[in-house]
C-alpha positions as CSV (number, residue, x, y, z in Angstrom):
1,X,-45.9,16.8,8.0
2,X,-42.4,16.9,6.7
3,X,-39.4,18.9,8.1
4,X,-36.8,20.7,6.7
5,X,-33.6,19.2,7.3
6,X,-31.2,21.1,8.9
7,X,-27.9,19.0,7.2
8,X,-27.3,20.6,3.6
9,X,-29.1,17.7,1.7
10,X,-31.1,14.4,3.1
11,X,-30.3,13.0,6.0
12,X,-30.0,8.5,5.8
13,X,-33.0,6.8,7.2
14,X,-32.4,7.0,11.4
15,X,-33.5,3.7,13.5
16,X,-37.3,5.1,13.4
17,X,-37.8,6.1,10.5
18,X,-36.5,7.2,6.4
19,X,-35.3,9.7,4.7
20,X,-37.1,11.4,1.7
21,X,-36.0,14.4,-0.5
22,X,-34.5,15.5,-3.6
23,X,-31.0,16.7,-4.6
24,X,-30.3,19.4,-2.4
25,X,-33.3,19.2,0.1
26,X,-34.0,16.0,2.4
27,X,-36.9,15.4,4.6
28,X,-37.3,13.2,7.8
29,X,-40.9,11.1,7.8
30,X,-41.4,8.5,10.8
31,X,-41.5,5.0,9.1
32,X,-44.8,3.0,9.3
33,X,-44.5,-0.3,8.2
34,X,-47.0,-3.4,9.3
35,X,-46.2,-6.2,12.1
36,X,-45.9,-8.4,9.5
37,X,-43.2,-6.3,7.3
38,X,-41.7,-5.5,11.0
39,X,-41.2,-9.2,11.9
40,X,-39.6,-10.2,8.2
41,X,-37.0,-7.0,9.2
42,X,-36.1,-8.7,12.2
43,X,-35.8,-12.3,10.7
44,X,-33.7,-10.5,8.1
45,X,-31.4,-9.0,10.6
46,X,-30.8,-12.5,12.5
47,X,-30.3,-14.2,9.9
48,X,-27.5,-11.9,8.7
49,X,-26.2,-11.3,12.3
50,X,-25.6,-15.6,12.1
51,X,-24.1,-15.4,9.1
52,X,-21.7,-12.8,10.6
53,X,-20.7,-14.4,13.0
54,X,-20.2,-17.6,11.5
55,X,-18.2,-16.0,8.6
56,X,-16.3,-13.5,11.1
57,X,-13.7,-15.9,12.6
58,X,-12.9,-17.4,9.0
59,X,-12.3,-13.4,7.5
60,X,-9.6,-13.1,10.0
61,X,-7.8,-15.7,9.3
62,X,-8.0,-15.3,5.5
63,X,-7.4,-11.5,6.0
64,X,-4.2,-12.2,8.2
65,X,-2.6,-14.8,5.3
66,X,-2.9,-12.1,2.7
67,X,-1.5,-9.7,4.4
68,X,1.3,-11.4,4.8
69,X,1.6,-12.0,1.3
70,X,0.9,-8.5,1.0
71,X,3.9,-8.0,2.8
72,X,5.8,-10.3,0.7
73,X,4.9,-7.9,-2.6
74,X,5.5,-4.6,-1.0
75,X,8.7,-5.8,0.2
76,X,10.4,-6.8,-2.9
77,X,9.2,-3.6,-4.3
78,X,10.3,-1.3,-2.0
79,X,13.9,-3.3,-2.2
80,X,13.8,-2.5,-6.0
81,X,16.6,0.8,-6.4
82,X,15.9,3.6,-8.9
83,X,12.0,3.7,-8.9
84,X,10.2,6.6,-11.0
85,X,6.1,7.9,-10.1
86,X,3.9,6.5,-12.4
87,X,6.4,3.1,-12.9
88,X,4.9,-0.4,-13.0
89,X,6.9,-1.4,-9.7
90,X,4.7,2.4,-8.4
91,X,1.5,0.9,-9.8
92,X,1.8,-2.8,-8.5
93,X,2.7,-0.9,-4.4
94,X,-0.5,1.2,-5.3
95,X,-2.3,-1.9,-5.9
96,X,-1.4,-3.3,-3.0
97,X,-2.2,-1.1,-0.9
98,X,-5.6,-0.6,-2.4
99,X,-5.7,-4.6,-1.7
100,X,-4.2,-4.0,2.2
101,X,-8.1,-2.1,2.1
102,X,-9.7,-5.1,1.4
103,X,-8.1,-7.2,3.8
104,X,-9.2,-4.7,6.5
105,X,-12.6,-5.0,5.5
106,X,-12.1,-8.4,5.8
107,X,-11.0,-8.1,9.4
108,X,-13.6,-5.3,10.3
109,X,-16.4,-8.2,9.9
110,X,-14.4,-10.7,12.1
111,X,-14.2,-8.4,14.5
112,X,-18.1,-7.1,14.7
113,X,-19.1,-4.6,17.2
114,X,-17.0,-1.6,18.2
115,X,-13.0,-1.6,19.2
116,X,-11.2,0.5,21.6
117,X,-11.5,4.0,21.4
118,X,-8.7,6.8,20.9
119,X,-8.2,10.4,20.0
120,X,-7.8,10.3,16.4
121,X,-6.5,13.8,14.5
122,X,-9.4,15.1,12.5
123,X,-6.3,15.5,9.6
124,X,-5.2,11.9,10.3
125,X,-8.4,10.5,9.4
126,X,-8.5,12.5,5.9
127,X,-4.9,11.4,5.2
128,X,-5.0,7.8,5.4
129,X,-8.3,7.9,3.7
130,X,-6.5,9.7,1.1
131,X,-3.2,7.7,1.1
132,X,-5.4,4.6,0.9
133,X,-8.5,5.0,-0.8
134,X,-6.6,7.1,-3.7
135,X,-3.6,5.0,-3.6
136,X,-4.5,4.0,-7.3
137,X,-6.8,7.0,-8.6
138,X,-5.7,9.8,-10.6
139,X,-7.5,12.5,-9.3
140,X,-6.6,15.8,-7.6
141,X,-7.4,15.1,-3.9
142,X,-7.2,18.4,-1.5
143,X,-7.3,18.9,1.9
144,X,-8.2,21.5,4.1
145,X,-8.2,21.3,7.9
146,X,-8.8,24.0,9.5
147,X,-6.2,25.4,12.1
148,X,-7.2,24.2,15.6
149,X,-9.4,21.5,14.2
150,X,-10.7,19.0,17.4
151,X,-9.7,15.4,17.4
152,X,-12.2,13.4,17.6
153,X,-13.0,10.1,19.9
154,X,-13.7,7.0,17.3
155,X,-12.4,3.3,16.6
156,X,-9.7,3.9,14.2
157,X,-10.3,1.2,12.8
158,X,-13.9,1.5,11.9
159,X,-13.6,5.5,11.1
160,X,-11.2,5.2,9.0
161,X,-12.8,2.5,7.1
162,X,-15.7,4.9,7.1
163,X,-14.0,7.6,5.0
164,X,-12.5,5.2,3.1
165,X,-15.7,4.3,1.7
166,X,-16.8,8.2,1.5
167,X,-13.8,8.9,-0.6
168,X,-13.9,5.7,-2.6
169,X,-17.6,6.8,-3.4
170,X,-16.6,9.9,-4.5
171,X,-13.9,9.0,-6.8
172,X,-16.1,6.1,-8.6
173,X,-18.2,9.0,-9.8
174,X,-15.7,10.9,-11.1
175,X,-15.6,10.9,-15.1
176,X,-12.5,10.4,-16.9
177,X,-10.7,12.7,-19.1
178,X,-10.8,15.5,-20.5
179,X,-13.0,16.1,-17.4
180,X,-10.6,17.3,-14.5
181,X,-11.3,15.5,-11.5
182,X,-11.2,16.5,-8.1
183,X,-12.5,15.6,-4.6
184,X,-12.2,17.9,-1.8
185,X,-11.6,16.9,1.8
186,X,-12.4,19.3,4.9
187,X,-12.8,19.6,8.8
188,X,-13.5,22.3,10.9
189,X,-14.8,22.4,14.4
190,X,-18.8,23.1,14.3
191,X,-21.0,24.0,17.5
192,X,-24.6,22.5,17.0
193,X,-27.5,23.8,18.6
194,X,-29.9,21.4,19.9
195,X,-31.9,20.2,17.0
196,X,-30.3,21.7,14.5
197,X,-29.0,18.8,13.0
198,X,-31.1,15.3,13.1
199,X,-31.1,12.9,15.7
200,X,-27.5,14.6,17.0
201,X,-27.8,16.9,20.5
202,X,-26.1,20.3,20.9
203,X,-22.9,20.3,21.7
204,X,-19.3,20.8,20.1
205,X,-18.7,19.0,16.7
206,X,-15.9,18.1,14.2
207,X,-17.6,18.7,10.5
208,X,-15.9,16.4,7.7
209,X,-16.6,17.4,4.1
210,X,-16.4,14.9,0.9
211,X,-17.1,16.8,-1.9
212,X,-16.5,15.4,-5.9
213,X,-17.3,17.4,-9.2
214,X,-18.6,14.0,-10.4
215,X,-21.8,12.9,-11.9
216,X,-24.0,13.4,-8.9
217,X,-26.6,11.3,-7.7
218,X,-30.6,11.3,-9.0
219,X,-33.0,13.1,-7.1
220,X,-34.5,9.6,-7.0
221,X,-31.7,7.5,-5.7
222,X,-30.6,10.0,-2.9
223,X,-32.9,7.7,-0.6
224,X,-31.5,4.6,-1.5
225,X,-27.8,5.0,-1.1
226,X,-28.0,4.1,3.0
227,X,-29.3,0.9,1.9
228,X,-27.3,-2.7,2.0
229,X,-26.8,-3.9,-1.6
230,X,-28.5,-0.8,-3.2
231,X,-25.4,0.4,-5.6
232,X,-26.3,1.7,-9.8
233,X,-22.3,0.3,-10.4
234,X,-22.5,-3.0,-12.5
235,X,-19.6,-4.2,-9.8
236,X,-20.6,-2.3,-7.0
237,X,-21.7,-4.4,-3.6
238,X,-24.3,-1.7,-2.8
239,X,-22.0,-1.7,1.3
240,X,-19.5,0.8,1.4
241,X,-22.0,4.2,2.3
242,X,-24.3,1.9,4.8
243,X,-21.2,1.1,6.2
244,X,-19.8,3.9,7.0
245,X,-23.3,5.3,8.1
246,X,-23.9,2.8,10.7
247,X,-19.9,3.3,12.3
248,X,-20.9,7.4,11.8
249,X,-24.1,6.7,14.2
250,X,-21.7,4.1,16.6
251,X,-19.9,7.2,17.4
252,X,-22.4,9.4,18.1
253,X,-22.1,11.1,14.5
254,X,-24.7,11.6,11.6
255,X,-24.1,11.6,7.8
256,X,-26.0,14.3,5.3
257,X,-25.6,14.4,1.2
258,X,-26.4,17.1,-0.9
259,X,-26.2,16.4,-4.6
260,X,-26.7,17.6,-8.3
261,X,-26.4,15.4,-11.1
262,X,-23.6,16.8,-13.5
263,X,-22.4,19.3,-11.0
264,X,-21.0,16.3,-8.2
265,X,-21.9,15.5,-4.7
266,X,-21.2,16.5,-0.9
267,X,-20.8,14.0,1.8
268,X,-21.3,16.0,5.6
269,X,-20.2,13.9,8.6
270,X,-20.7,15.1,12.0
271,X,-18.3,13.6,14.9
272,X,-18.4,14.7,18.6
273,X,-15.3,16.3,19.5
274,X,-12.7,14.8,22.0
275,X,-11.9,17.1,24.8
276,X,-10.2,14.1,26.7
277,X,-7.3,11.6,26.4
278,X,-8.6,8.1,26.8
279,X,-6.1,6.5,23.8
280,X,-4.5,3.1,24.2
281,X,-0.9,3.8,24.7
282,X,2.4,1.9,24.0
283,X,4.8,1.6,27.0
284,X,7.0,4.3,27.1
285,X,10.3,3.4,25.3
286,X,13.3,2.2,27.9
287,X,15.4,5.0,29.1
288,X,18.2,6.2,26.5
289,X,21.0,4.3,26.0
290,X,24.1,4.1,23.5
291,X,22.5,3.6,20.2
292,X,24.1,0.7,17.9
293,X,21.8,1.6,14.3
294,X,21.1,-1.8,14.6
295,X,17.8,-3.9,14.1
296,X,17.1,-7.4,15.2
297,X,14.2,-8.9,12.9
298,X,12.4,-11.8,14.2
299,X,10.0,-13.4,11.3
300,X,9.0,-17.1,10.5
301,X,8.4,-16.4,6.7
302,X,11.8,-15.8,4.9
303,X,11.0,-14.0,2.1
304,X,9.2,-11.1,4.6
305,X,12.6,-11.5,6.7
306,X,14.8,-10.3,3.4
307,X,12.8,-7.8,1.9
308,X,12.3,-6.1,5.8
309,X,16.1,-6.0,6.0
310,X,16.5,-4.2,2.8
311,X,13.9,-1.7,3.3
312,X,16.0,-1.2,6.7
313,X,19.2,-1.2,5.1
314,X,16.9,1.7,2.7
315,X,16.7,3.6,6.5
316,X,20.3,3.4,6.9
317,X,19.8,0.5,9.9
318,X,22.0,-2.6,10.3
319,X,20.3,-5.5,11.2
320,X,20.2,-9.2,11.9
321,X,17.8,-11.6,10.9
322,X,16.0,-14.5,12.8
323,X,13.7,-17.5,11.7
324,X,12.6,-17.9,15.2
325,X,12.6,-17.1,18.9
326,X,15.1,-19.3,20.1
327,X,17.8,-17.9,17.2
328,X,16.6,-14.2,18.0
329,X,17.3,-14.8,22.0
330,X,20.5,-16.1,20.7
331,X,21.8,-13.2,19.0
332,X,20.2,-10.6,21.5
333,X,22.3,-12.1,24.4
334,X,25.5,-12.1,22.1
335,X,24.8,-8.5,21.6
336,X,24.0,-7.6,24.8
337,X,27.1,-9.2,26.4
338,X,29.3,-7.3,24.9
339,X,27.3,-3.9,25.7
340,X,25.7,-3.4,22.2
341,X,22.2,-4.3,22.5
342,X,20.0,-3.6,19.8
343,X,18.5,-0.6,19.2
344,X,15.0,-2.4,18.3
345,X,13.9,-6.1,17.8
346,X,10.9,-6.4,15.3
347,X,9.0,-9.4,16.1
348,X,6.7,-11.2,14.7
349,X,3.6,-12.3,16.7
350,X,2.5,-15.9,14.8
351,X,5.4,-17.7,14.9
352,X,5.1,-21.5,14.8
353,X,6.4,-23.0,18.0
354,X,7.2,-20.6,20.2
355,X,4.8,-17.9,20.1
356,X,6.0,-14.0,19.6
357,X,4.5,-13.2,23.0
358,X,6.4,-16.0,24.7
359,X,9.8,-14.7,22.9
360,X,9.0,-11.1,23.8
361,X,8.7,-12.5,27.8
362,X,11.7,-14.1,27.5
363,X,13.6,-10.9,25.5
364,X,12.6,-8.9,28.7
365,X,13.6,-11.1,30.9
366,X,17.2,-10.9,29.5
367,X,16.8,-7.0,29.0
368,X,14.2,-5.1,30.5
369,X,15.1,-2.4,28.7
370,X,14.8,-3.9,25.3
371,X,13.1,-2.3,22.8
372,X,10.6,-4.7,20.8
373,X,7.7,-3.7,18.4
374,X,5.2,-6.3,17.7
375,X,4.4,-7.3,13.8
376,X,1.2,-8.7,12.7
377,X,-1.1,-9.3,10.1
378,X,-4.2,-9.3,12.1
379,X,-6.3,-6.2,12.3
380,X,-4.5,-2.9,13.8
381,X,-7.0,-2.2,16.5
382,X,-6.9,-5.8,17.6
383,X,-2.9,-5.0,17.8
384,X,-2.9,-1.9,19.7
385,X,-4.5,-3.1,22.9
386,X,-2.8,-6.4,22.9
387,X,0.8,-5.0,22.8
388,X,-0.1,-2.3,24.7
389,X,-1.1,-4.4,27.8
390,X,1.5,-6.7,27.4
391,X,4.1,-4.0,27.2
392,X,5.3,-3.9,23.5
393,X,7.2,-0.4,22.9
394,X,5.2,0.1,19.4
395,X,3.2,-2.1,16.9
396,X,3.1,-2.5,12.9
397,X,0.4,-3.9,10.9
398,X,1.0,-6.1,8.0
399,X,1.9,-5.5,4.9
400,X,4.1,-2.4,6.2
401,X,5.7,0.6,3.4
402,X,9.3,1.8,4.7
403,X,8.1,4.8,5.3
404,X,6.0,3.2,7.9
405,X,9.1,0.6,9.1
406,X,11.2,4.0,9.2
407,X,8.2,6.4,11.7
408,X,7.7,3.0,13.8
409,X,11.3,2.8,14.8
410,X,11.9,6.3,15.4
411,X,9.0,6.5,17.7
412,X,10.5,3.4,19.7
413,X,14.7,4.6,19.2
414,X,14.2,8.1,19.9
């Protein structure tokens, strides 16, 4: 007998069973298959899991050398004066960052199974997705969060990467002009009876809205987007909305749609809401000090060295640049002997020779009050917990806007 489900439109397959429905409705039926068709399933899902892992150290490292070419590009455009919205320096930073996306999916498979856990702003979450996903779309993208919206307790990494691939679904299906279009992002806090939605116990909720006036999906295919490879795009890879599914259900969330072709499509995502701090934290910055406005920056690669100084010298910083550790110990202890230390050392993490941690150690040991933040082009929730247990005031990922340089040294300087 088939149920109503309770989240507007069909609810993806759960570990038991699949989803049926048409646009608008959905219906949960209790799977059946065979031993035989069970057993193929679970060879299928080996197999894949030793490919994973195989391919997952490899994705790092490739993910980590393009970001810091990445870096290299968004650099010399940012250092370009007198840029316009809609320019052909604009469009090459939004195609970068749409390609800093594909480098963290990169580094999402080398990392596998969940990261550390934080209390990530329900607004925060629709933001980047926004700021990334849409980077090079034309669409209107709105936001509504309601006042007092919950955070919510996730892996940023993998959440974000979740509405990433909501959004990124959404826009795809958008048609191009004269048609307007739109998507619609939205949280509010929910409280869910027990029951009432899927495979998800009462409690208190954050609900997420994706909503697009695209082409809407067929009544026919509405069971079929949850599944790997399944995608009616001649270049799609059929993985962004199984993605995002399974990190929804990591988190103790579930996903519904609710579609009509011509009219557009609603994604509903249901997260538990954080009532507690558990977040990995920096170390508190040093106590205030006489500020100098000036930036030592540590960094193998020359190129990233130049183009970081100008996007400080963009922020109104003086700074100093270093090829390595022994060179940026050199000019710290100048500094500090004469009682102007820098405000902030960025420093790189993969050096060659001596390693960013072992300079850090050694920058402490001359000044325990210094003020470094770690640079890397390795995936940021690997970062966060790393610096923060070694001690690192702050962290930025690889490839790095100025307005991202210019909020990571204020949180460390001020």
């Amino acid at each position: 007998m088939n149920n109503p489900d309770p989240v507007p439109g069909g609810l993806p397959p759960s570990d038991l069973g699949t989803a049926t429905g048409t646009a608008g409705t959905g219906a949960f039926q209790p799977s059946g298959p065979g031993a035989a068709a069970s057993d193929d399933a679970l060879y299928s899902a080996l197999m894949k899991a030793d490919r994973s892992e195989s391919l997952g150290p490899l994705a790092g490292r490739l993910a980590e050398e393009l970001n810091e070419l990445l870096t290299r590009i968004l650099g010399a455009v940012a250092s370009v004066p007198n840029r316009t919205d809609g320019d052909a320096l604009s469009q090459a930073e939004a195609a970068c960052l749409s390609a800093r996306e594909a480098t963290r999916r990169l580094q999402e498979l080398a990392r596998g199974g969940d990261g550390a856990r934080t209390q990530v702003a329900a607004r925060s979450l629709l933001d980047e997705a926004a700021k990334t996903a849409g980077a090079a779309s034309t669409a209107e993208i709105a936001i509504d969060v309601s006042e007092g919206a919950d955070a919510v307790w996730v892996d940023p990494a993998q959440m974000g990467q979740a509405f990433r691939n909501l959004l990124r679904n959404s826009l795809e299906a958008l048609s191009p002009a004269p048609h307007r279009p739109r998507v619609q992002l939205r949280a509010s806090n929910t409280a869910l009876s027990e029951g009432q939605v899927a495979g998800l116990p009462g409690g208190d909720y954050v609900e997420f809205e994706v909503r697009d006036n695209g082409c809407g999906i067929p009544a026919g295919n509405l069971e079929k987007i949850w599944e790997p490879f399944f995608s009616t795009r001649r270049h799609g890879a059929g993985l962004g909305l199984p993605a995002a599914l399974a990190a929804v259900r990591r988190h103790g969330g579930q996903i519904g749609v609710d579609s009509e072709v011509g009219v557009g499509t609603v994604f509903t995502v249901f997260l538990p809401s954080a009532r507690s701090s558990g977040a990995v934290r920096a170390q508190p910055a040093p106590s205030a000090r006489f500020r100098t406005g000036r930036i030592l920056v540590v960094d193998d690669d020359a190129q990233i060295r130049t183009h970081t100084g100008a996007m400080l010298e963009n922020l109104e910083y003086k700074f100093d640049l270093a090829p390595d550790g022994a060179e940026a110990l050199a000019s710290y202890r100048r500094y500090l002997d004469i009682g102007r230390p820098y405000d902030a050392v960025l420093l790189d993490l993969n050096m060659p020779g001596q390693a960013g941690e072992d300079t850090f150690r050694q920058l402490r040991a001359l000044d325990p009050d210094a003020r470094v933040i770690a640079m890397s082009g390795g995936s940021a929730e690997d970062l966060a917990p790393r610096c923060a247990a070694l001690g690192f005031c702050g962290w930025l990922s690889k490839p790095y806007r100025v307005s991202e340089l210019g909020q990571a040294l204020q949180t460390v300087i001020t």
